[in-house]
C-alpha positions in Angstrom: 0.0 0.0 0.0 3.1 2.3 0.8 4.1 1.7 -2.8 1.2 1.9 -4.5 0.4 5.3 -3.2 3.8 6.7 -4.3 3.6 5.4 -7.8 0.0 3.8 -8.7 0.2 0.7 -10.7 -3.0 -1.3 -12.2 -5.9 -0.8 -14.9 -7.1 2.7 -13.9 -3.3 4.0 -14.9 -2.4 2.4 -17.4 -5.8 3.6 -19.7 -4.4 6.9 -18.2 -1.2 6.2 -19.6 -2.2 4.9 -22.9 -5.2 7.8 -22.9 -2.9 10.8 -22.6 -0.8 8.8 -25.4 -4.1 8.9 -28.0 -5.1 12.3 -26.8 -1.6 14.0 -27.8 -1.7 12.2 -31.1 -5.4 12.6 -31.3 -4.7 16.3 -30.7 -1.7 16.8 -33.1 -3.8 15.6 -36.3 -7.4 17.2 -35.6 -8.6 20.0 -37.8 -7.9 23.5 -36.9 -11.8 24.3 -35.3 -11.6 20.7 -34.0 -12.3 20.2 -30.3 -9.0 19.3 -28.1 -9.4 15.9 -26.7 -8.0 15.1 -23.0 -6.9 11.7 -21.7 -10.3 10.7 -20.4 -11.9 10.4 -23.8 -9.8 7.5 -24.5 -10.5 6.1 -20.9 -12.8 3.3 -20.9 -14.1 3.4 -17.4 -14.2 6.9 -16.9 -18.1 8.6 -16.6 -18.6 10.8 -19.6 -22.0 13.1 -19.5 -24.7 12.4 -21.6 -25.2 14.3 -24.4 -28.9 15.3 -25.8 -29.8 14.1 -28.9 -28.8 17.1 -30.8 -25.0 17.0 -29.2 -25.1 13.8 -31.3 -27.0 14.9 -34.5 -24.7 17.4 -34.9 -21.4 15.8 -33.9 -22.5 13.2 -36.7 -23.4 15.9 -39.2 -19.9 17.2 -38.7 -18.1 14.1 -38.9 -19.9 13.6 -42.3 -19.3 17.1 -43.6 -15.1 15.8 -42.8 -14.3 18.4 -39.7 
């Protein structure tokens, strides 16, 4: 427990890890009006909000338009 709470090991960091990996690249190749990704939207088990269903008509209409 003494280690583990100076250097945290397991599942939870390693998607942080690999998430702040996929948000950089993510991040370095989106479009110029693009949203900036963070770590946690790679993150499997971390709670994202709900979004109405116009959040996801229009994130889909943009994705189809290519931005």
């Amino acid at each position: 427990m003494c280690y583990y709470s100076l250097d945290p090991f397991g599942e939870v960091r390693g998607d942080l890890q690999a998430g702040i990996v996929a948000s950089t690249i993510a991040n370095a190749n989106k479009g110029k009006n693009g949203r900036a990704f963070t770590p946690a939207d790679f993150m499997p088990l971390i709670k994202k909000p709900d979004q109405s269903e116009g959040d996801m008509l229009a994130q889909m209409e943009a994705i189809a338009r290519g931005k």
